[in-house]
N, C-alpha and C positions, 0 to 999 in steps of 0.2 A: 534700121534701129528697132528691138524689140519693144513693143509696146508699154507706153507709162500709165502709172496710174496717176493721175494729176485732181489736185484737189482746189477747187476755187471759191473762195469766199464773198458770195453774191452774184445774183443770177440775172441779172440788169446786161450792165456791160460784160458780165463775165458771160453772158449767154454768145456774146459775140465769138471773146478768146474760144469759147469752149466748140461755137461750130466748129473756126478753124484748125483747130487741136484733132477732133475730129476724123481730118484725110488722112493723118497718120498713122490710124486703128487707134490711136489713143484711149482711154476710158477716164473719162471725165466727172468728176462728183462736183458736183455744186451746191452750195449752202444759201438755205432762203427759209423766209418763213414755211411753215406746214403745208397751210392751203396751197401757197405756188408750187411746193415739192411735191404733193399729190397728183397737182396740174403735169408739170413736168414729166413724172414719172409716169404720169397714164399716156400723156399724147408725144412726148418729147417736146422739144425747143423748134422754134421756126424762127429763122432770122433772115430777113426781105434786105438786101443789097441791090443797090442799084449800077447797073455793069453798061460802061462806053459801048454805044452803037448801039443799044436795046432799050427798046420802048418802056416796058414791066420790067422792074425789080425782079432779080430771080432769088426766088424763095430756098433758102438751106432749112430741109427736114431733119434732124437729127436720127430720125426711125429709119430715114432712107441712107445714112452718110455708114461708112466706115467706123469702128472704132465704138465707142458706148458715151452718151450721156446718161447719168442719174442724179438724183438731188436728194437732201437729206436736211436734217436739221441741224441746229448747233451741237446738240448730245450724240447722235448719233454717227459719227466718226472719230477715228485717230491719225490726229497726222502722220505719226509714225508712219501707217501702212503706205504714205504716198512718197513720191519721186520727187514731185514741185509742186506748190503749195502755189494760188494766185490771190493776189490780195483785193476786190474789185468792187468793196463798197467805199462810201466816203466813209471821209475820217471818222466825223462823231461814233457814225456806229457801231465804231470796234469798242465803244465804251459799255453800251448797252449788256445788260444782264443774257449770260450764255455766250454772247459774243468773244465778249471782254477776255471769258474764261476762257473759250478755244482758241484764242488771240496765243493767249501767254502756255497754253500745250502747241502750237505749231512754235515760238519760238524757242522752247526745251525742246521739242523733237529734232531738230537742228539740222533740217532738212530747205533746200535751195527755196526762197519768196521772192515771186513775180510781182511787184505792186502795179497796178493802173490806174492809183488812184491820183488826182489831180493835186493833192497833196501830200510830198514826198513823205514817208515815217523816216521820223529821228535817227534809225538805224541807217539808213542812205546815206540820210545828210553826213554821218559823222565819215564817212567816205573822202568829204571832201576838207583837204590837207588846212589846217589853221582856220576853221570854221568854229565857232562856241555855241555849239550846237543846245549846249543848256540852257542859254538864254533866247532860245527859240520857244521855250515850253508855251508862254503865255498864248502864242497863236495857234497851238492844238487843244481840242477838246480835252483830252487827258494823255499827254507826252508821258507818262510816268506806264500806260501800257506796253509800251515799244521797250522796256529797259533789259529785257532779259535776251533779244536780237542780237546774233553774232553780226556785225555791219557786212561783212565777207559774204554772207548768206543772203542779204538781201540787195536788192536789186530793181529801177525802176523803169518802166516803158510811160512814156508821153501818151495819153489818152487821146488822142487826136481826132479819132475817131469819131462823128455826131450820131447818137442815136438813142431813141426813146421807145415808152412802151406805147403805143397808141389808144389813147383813154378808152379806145371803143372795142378793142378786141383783149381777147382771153390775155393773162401776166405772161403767158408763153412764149407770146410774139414779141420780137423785136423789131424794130425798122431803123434802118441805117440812113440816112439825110448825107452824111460827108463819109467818104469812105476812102478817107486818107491813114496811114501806116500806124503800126504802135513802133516807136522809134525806144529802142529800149540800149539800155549802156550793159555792161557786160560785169557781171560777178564779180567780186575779188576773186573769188574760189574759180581755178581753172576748168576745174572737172563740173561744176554747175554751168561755166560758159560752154562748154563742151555738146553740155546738153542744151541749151538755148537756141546755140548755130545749127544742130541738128536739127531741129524744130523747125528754125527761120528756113533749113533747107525745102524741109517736106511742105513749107507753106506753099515757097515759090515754084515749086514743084504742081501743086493742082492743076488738075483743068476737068471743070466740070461741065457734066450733061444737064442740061436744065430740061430735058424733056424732048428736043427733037431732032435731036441726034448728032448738034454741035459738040463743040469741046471747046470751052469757054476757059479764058481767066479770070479768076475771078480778086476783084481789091480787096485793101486789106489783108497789107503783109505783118509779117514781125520782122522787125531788120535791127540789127544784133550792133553794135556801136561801142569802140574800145574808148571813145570818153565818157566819162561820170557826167558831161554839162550837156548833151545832145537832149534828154526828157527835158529838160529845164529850160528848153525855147518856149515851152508850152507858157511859160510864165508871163513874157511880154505879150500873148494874148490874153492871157488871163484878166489879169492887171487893165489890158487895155479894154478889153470886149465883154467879159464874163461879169465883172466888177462893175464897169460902168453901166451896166445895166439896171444899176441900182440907183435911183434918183427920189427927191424930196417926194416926187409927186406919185410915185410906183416903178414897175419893172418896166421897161422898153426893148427891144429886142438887141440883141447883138450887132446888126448889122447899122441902127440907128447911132447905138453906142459908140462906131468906130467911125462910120459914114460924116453924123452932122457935123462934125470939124474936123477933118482929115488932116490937118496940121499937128492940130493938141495929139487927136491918136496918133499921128507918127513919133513926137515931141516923148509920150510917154511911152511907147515902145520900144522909142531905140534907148529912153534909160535905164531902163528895165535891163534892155539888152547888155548895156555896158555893164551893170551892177554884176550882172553872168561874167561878163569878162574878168572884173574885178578878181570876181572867185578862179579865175582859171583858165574860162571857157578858150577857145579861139571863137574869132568868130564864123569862122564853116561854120560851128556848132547851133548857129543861130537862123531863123529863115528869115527872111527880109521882109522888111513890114510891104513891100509890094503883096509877095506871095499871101499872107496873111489878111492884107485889105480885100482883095479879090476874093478868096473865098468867103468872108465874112460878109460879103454881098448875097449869099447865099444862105447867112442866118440868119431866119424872118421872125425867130421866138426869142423868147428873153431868155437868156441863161439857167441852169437850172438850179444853182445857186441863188439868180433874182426872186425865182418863181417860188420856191422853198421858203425866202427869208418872205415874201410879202404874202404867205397864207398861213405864216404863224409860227416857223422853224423857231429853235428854239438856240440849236447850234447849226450854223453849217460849217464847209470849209473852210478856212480862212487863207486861203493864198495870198492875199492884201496883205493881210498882219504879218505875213511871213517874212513875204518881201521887200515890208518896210522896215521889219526887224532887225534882217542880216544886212538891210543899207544903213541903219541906224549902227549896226556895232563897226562898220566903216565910217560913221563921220557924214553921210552922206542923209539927204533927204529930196522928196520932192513934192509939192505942193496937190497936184493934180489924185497924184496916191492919197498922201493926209486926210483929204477933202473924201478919196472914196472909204477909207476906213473910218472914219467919222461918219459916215452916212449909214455905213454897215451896221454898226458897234448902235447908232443909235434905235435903229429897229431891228436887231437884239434883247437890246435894254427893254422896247416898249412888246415886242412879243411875249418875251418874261415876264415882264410886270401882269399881261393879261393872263400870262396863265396861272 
C-alpha cells in the first residue's frame, strides 16, 4: 500500500497509534500544544512497550522507524491534505479554542475519523439502529461540535490500551503499562474499511529489531471488527474500574475499585454488559469480567479520569453519564452507576465552584 498521510489529534495516546502507523512508511502529523510539537519535531516520539519474554521494555524511536512522525499545532494543518484523520484526545478538549475549530474543518473535509477516545462522539453513536442519540447531549461537554460528521465517516477503536507520560521524563516519551489491542468496528464507508484492514494488515505484519539482532513481535495491534458494539466492551470496564475509582474520600486505584468486592464489580459489569446487548451487541462482543478482573490486577494507579477530576478538572469524560443515559431512555437503571455519577457530578460542581 502506498504510503498515507494520516493526521492525529493528540499526542498522548495518539503517540502510540502513531509509532505503529509508523512500519507502514506511513507519515504521521500529530496535533499538540507548541512546546510538545517542537519537543517532537526536534527528538521524535519514543514509545517503551513492554514485549512477552523480555526483561526491558523495548523502546520505538520514531527517528529510527519507517515512515515520518511530525507534529504541529491546531492552525497549522488541513485536513484536507490527509487520508485518515485520528481522533486521540478526550472529549472536553475538542471544545477548547483552535481545537474546536479544526474539529468542525476535519468534519467538512469528509475525510475517514479514527476515534480512540473513551468516549464514543455522537456521530458513532448515531450508527447504532433506534438509538436517540439527541438525548445523549447532556453527558458530552459540547455534542453540538460533532454535528457536521457524516456518521459513515467515523469510526471507533476501544482504547484498551494503558499508557501514560511518565512525570519524570521529557512529553515525548510514552510508556505503555497494558499493551492489550485497539479493537476498532469497521466504517460504514467500504472504501475507508478498506483502508483500516490494510493497516491492521501492516501491523500484524512487524517484527522488529530492538538492537541485537532478534525479530521480535511486537503488541498492540489494530484489529478491524464488522460490529459497531466490539469498542463498547470498553464500557463495562469503565463503568466498573475507571469510575469507581472515584470515592467520597479521593481517587483509589483501579485495581482496588474492581478487587475490594469482586461480586458488586461483577454485579455491575455484566449490566453494563447487557445494557450492550440491549443495543444489539452479541455477546462475543463483550469480554468476560474474568478477562477484565485479571488484568485490572495489574492497575495500581487511579484512573485518569479519577486523577483529573480530584486535582481540579473542570470537565472530563463522562462515560458514567452516557451509560446511564442510553439505560435511562430503556427503562432501565442501576443503583451502583446512580451512586457513581452522583459522586462525579458532585466534585465537578465543587471544582467549578473553586474556580
Amino acid at each position: 500500500m502506498a504510503a498515507r498521510n494520516i493526521l492525529i489529534l493528540g499526542a498522548s495516546y495518539g503517540a502510540l497509534l502513531a509509532a505503529k502507523l509508523q512500519f507502514g512508511g506511513h507519515n504521521v502529523t500529530l496535533i499538540c500544544r507548541a512546546p510538545t510539537a517542537a519537543l517532537i519535531n526536534a527528538d521524535g516520539i519514543r514509545v517503551r512497550l513492554p514485549v512477552r519474554g523480555r526483561d526491558a521494555p523495548v523502546e520505538l524511536h520514531s527517528k529510527a522507524l519507517p515512515g515520518s512522525v511530525s507534529a504541529a499545532s491546531v492552525d497549522q494543518v488541513d485536513p484536507a491534505d490527509y487520508d485518515l484523520i485520528g481522533l486521540a484526545m478526550q472529549e472536553p478538549q475538542y471544545r477548547s479554542d483552535g481545537v474546536r475549530e479544526l474539529l468542525d474543518k476535519v468534519a467538512l473535509s469528509k475525510k475517514p475519523c479514527l476515534s480512540i477516545m473513551n468516549m464514543p462522539p455522537p456521530p458513532y453513536l448515531r450508527r447504532i439502529p433506534g438509538l436517540n442519540v439527541d438525548k445523549l447531549a447532556p453527558a458530552y461537554t459540547d455534542a453540538a461540535a460533532w454535528q457536521n460528521f457524516d456518521p459513515a465517516l467515523v469510526t471507533l477503536a476501544s482504547p484498551d490500551p494503558q499508557a501514560f507520560r511518565p512525570p519524570d521524563e521529557p512529553v515525548n516519551v510514552l510508556k505503555v503499562t497494558l499493551p492489550t489491542n485497539f479493537k476498532t468496528a469497521r466504517f460504514g464507508s467500504d472504501e475507508a474499511t478498506t483502508m483500516l484492514q490494510q493497516l491492521q494488515s501492516e501491523i500484524e505484519a512487524v517484527r522488529f529489531d530492538p538492537g541485537d539482532g532478534s525479530a521480535i513481535e511486537l503488541p498492540v495491534k489494530l484489529k478491524v471488527h464488522d460490529s459497531l458494539f466490539v469498542p463498547l466492551a470498553k464500557w463495562a470496564m469503565l463503568v466498573t474500574g475507571n469510575y469507581r475509582c472515584v470515592t467520597k474520600d479521593g481517587p483509589r486505584a483501579i485495581k482496588d475499585a474492581v478487587h475490594t468486592d469482586p461480586e458488586a464489580s461483577r454485579a455491575i459489569y455484566d449490566w453494563v454488559a447487557e445494557l450492550c446487548v440491549s443495543l444489539g451487541a452479541s455477546r462475543d462482543d463483550m469480554v468476560p469480567f474474568e478477562k477484565y478482573a485479571a488484568a485490572a490486577k495489574g492497575l495500581v494507579r487511579p484512573s485518569s479520569a479519577a486523577r483529573a477530576l480530584f486535582a481540579g478538572a473542570e470537565n472530563i469524560e463522562r462515560v458514567d453519564k452516557l451509560v446511564q443515559a442510553i439505560a435511562a431512555g430503556k427503562g432501565l437503571s442501576n443503583a451502583v452507576l446512580d451512586e457513581t455519577v452522583t459522586l462525579v457530578d458532585a466534585q465537578l460542581k465543587k471544582n467549578r465552584s473553586a474556580a
